[in-house]
C-alpha positions as CSV (number, residue, x, y, z in Angstrom):
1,X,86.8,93.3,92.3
2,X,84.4,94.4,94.8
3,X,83.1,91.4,97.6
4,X,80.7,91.8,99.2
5,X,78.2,91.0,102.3
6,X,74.9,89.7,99.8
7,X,77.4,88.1,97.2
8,X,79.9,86.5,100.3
9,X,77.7,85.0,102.8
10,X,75.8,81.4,102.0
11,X,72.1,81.8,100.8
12,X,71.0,81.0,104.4
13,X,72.8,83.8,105.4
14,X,74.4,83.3,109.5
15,X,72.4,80.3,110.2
16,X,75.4,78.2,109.9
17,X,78.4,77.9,111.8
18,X,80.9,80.7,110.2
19,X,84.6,81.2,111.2
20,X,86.9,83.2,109.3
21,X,90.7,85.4,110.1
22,X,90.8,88.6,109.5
23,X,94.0,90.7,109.8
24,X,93.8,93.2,112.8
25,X,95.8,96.2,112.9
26,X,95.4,96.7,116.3
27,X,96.6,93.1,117.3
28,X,99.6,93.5,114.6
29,X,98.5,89.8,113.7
30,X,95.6,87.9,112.6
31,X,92.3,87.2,114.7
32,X,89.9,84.1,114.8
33,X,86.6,85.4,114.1
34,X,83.0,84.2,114.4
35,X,80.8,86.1,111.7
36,X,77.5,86.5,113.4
37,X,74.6,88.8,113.6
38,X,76.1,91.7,115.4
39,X,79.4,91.6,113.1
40,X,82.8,89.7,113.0
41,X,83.8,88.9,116.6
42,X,87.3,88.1,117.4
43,X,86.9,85.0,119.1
44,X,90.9,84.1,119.4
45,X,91.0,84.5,123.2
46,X,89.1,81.2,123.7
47,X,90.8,80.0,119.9
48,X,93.9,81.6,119.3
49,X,94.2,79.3,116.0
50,X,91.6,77.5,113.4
51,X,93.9,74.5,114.0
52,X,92.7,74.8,117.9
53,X,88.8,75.3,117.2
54,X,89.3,72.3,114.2
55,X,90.8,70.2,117.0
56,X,88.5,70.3,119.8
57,X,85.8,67.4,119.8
58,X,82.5,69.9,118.8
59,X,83.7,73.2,117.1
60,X,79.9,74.1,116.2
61,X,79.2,74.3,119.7
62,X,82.7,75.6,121.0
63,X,82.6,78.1,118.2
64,X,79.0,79.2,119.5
65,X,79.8,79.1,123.2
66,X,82.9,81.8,122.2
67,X,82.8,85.6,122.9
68,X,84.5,88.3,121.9
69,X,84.9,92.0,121.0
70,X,83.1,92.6,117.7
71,X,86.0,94.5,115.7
72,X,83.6,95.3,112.3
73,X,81.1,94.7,110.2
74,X,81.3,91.7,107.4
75,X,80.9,94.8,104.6
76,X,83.3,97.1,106.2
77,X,85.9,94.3,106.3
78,X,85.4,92.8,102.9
79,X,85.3,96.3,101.1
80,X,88.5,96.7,102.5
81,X,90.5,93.3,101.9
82,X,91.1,93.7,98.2
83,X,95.3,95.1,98.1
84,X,94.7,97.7,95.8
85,X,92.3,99.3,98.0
86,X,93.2,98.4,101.5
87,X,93.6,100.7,104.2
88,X,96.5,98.6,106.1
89,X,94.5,100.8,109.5
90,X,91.9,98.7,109.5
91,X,90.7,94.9,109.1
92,X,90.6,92.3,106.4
93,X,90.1,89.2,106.0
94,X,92.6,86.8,105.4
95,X,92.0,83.0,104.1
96,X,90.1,80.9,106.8
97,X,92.6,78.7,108.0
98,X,96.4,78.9,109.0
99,X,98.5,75.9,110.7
100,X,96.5,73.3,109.0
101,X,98.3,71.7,105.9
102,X,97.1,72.6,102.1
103,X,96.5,69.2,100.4
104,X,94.7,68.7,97.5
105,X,93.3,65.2,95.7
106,X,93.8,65.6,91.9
107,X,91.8,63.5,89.2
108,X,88.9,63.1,91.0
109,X,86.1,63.5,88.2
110,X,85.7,61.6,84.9
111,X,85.9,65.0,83.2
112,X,89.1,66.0,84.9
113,X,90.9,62.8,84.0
114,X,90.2,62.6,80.8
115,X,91.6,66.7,80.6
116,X,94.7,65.5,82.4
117,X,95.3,62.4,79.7
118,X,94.8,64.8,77.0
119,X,97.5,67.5,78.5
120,X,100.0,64.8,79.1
121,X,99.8,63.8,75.3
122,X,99.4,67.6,74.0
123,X,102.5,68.1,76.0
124,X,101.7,71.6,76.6
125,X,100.3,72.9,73.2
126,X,96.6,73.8,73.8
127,X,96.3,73.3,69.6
128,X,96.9,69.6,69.8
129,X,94.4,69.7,72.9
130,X,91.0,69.2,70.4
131,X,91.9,66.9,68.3
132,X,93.6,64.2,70.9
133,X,90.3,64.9,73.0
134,X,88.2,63.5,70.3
135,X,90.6,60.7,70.2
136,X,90.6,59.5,74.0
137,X,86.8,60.0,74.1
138,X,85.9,57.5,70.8
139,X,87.9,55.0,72.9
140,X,86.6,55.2,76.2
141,X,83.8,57.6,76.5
142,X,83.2,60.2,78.2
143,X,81.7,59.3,81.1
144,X,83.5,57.0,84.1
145,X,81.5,58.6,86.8
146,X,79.7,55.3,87.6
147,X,83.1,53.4,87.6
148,X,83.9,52.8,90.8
149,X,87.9,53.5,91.2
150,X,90.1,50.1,92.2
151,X,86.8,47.7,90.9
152,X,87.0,44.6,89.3
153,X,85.3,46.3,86.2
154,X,87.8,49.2,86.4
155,X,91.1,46.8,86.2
156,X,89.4,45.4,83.6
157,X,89.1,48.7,81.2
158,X,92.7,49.3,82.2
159,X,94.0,46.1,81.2
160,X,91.6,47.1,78.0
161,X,93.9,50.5,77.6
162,X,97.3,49.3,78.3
163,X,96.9,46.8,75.5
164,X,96.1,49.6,73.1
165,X,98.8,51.9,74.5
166,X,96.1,54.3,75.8
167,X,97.3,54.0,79.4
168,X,98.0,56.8,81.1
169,X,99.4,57.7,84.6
170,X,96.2,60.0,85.0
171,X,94.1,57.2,84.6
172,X,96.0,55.3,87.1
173,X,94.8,57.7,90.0
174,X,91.6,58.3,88.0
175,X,90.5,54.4,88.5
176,X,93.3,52.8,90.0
177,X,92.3,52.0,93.9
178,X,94.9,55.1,95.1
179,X,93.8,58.2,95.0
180,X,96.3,61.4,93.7
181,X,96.8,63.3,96.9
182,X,99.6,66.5,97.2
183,X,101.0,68.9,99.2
184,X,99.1,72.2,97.4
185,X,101.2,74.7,99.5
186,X,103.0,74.9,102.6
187,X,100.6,76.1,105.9
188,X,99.8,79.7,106.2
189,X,100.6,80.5,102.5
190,X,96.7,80.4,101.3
191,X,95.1,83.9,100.4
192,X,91.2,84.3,100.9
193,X,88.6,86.2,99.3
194,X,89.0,89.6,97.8
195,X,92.9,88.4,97.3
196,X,95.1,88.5,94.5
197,X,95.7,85.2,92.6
198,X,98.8,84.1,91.6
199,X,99.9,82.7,87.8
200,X,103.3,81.7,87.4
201,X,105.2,83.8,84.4
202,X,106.0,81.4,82.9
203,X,102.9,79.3,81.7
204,X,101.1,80.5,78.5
205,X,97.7,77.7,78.9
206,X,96.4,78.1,82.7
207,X,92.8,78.1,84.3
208,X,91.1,77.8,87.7
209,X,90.0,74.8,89.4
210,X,86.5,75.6,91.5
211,X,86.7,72.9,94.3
212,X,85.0,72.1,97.9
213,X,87.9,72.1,100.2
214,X,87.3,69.9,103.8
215,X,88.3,70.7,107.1
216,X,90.2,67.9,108.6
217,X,91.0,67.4,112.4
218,X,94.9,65.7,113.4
219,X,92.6,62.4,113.8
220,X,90.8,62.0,110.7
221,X,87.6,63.8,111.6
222,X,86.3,66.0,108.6
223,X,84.5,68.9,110.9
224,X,83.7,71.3,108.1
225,X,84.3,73.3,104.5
226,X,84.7,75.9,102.7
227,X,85.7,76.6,98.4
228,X,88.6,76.9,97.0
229,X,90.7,77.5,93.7
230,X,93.4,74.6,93.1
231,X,94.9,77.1,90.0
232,X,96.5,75.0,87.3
233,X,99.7,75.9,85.0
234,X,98.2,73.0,82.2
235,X,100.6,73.8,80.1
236,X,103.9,73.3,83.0
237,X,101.7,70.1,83.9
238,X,101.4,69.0,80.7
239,X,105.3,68.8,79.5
240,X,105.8,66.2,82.8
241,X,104.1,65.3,85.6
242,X,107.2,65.4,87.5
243,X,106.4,69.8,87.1
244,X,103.5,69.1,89.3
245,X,105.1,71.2,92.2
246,X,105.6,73.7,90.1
247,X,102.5,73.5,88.3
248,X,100.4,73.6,91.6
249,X,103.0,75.8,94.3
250,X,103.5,79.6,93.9
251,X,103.0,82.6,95.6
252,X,99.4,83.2,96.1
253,X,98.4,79.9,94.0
254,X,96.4,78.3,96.9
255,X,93.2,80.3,97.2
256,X,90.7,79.2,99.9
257,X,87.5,80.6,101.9
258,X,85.5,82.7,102.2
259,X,84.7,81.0,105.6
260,X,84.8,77.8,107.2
261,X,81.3,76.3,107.4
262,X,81.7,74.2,110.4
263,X,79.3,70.9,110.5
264,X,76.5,71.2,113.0
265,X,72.6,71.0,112.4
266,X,72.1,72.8,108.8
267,X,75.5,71.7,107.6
268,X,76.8,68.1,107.0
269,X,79.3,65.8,104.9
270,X,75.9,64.9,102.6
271,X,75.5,68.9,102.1
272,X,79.1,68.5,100.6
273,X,78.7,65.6,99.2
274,X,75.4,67.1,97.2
275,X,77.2,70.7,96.6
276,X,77.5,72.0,92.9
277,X,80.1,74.2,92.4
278,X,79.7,77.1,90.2
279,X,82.2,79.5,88.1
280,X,82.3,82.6,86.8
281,X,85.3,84.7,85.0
282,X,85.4,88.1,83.7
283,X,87.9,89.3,82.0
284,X,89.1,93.2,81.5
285,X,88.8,92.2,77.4
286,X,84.4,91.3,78.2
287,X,85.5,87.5,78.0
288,X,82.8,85.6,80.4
289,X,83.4,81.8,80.9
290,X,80.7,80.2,83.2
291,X,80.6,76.4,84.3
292,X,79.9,74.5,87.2
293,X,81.0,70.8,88.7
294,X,78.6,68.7,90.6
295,X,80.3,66.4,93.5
296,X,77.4,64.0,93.0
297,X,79.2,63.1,90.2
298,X,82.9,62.4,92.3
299,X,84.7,59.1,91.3
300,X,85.8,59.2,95.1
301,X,83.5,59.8,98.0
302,X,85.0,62.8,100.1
303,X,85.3,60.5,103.0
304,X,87.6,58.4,101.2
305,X,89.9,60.9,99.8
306,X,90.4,62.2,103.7
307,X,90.8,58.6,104.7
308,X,93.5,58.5,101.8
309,X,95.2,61.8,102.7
310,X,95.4,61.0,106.7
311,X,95.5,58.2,109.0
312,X,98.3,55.2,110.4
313,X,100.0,56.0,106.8
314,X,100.3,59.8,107.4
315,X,99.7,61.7,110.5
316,X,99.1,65.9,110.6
317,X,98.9,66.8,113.8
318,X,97.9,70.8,112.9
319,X,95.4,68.7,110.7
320,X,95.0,69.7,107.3
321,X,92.7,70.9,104.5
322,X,91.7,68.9,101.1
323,X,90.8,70.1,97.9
324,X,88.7,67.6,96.5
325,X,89.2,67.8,92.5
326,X,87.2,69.2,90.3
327,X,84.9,67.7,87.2
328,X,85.3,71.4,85.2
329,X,87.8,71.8,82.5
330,X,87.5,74.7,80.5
331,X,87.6,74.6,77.2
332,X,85.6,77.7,75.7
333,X,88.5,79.3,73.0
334,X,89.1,83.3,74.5
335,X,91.0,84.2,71.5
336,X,91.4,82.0,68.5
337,X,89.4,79.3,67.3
338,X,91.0,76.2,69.0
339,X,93.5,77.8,71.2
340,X,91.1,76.9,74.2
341,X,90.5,78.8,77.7
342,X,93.5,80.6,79.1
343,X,94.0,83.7,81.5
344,X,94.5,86.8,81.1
345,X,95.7,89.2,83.8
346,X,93.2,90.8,85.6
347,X,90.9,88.0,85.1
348,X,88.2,87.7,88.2
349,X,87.3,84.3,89.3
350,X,84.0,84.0,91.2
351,X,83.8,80.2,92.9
352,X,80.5,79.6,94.6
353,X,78.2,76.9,96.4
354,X,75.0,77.8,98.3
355,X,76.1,77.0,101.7
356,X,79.4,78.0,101.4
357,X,79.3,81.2,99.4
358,X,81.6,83.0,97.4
359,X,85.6,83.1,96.7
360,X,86.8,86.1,95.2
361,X,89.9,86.5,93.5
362,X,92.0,89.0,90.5
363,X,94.6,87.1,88.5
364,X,97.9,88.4,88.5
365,X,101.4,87.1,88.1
366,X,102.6,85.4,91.1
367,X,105.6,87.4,91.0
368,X,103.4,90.6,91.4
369,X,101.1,89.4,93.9
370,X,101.6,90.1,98.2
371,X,105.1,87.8,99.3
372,X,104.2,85.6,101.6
373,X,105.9,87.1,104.4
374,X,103.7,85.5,107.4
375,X,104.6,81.9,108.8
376,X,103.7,79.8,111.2
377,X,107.2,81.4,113.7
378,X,105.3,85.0,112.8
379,X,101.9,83.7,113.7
380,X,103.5,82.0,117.3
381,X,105.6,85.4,118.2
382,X,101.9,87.5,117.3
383,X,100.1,85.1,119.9
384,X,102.7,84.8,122.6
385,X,103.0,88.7,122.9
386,X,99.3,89.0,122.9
387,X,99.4,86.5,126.0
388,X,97.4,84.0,123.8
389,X,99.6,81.3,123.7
């Protein structure tokens, strides 16, 4: 797992408004850097915290109007980010927010529900997975994206399911009129690019979930995005959706960047809402598994979900980010005909968008990943003794 500046960066390159954190030795904390031209700046004297730049009313502009020491190159840093190589001497980058809370919007796509009904009636066994999948798609299809969620025409299909005991509490978010929104992990516990991944032991039927993930201010504004992998335990899902929390929260589960790409003139909430999102994993056994999920095709409009996750109901005054779902469920077999898509470790999952770039992360056990050591209390101490705060 080697990121890199070509392979990282969106197509356009650093026309857009990049921010990023990158670990700095010499600060003994993390930085808020701009990723421009002349290198990665540390701009965390004027924004000591994302949360800050994400707050103010134009971070575009605030985040072109800051200056800074440049404290590497966007190569150097990347090459040494990945924990198996670092040297702990020198910058790397760290996932591209911090105080913000991780929330995620599940169900979002017509693929992805009908993935979720089908796990909650497999209950875990990835066998049962085909045939039950054939089943739900001869009675409703396969394709809801042109239902609108909470419609007139979608509580008439579910009154259509419920009296053939097809109803399911995955399509009650998937076209009910309320969306599925949780807590994907607690603030500062995301990893970035060129991170370890974290599985839980336990599950034996996992896989990624490439999503767009928003950038949301304390009062509802969404002021940019960046990727993310929302990694799923289908199997821990599957047995109860009570398991969700344990399904969704573990050590190094919650992977989001590379960068923030901050709304301004090249970059806008249509750019997200027209982003495809494309996967690749390699495995160490030569396995490939490619897909990709449009968010043209979203039951919910991005605005929406936000409007769900914050607002009179439910204030974040750090603000907060939002995975937005995904429409891709694999189900290529890896090892035996009709055992599906699973992980292996040491699997690398490439997640990438054209103006957004690309997320890099190995699969490992969660339990052998980095701790998360670093809190919000860690964070505050760093910027007070740097005489940021």
């Amino acid at each position: 797992m080697k990121p890199n500046a070509a392979t990282t960066l969106p197509v356009d390159g650093l026309s857009g408004s990049l921010v990023g954190r990158v670990w700095n030795p010499g600060a003994d904390g993390p930085c808020v850097v701009a990723l421009r031209g002349e290198g990665v700046v540390d701009i965390t004297a004027s924004w000591p915290t994302m949360r800050d730049l994400a707050e103010c009313a134009e971070p575009a502009a605030a985040l072109a109007a800051a200056h800074g020491p440049v404290i590497g190159q966007i190569e150097d840093i990347l090459a040494n980010t990945p924990p198996d190589s670092r040297d702990i001497g020198k910058p790397w980058f760290l996932a591209p927010i911090d105080l913000q809370a991780i929330k995620a919007a599940g169900v979002t796509f017509a693929v992805s529900m009908l993935e979720r009904v089908i796990e909650e009636k497999a209950r875990g066994n990835p066998a049962a997975a085909a045939a039950i999948r054939g089943e739900i798609e001869k009675l409703i299809g396969d394709d809801l994206s042109k239902l609108k969620p909470g419609s007139p025409e979608a509580m008439q299909l579910k009154q259509v399911l419920m009296a053939q005991d097809a109803w399911s509490q995955y399509l009650e978010v998937g076209i009910g009129p309320d969306a599925e929104i949780f807590t994907k992990a607690p603030a500062m516990a995301a990893v970035g690019t060129g991170m370890d991944a974290g599985l839980h032991p336990i599950s034996t039927w996992n896989n990624p979930e490439p999503e767009v993930v928003l950038v949301v201010a304390s009062d509802g504004r969404i002021v940019g995005a960046t990727l993310g992998n929302d990694v799923n335990l289908r199997d821990v899902e599957g047995r109860s959706a009570l398991l969700l929390g344990k399904a969704k929260d573990n050590n190094a589960s919650a992977a989001i960047g590379p960068f923030v790409r901050l709304f301004d003139a090249t970059f806008s909430l249509d750019d997200v809402r027209s982003t495809v999102v494309s996967l690749n994993v390699t495995g160490e056994d030569g396995f490939v598994l490619e897909g990709s999920s449009s968010l043209a095709k979203i039951s919910r409009d991005p605005a929406d979900l936000a409007r769900q996750m914050i607002g009179p109901h439910h204030q974040y005054p750090d603000g907060a980010v939002l995975y937005l779902g995904t429409m891709f469920a694999p189900v290529k077999d890896r090892d035996t005909l009709g055992g599906g898509f699973t992980h292996k470790l040491g699997d690398v999952v490439t997640i990438s968008a054209p103006k957004l770039g690309s997320l890099v992360n190995r699969m490992r056990h969660a339990t052998e990943c980095p701790p998360w050591t670093y809190g919000a209390s860690h964070l505050m101490r760093n910027l007070a003794k740097r005489g940021l705060l």
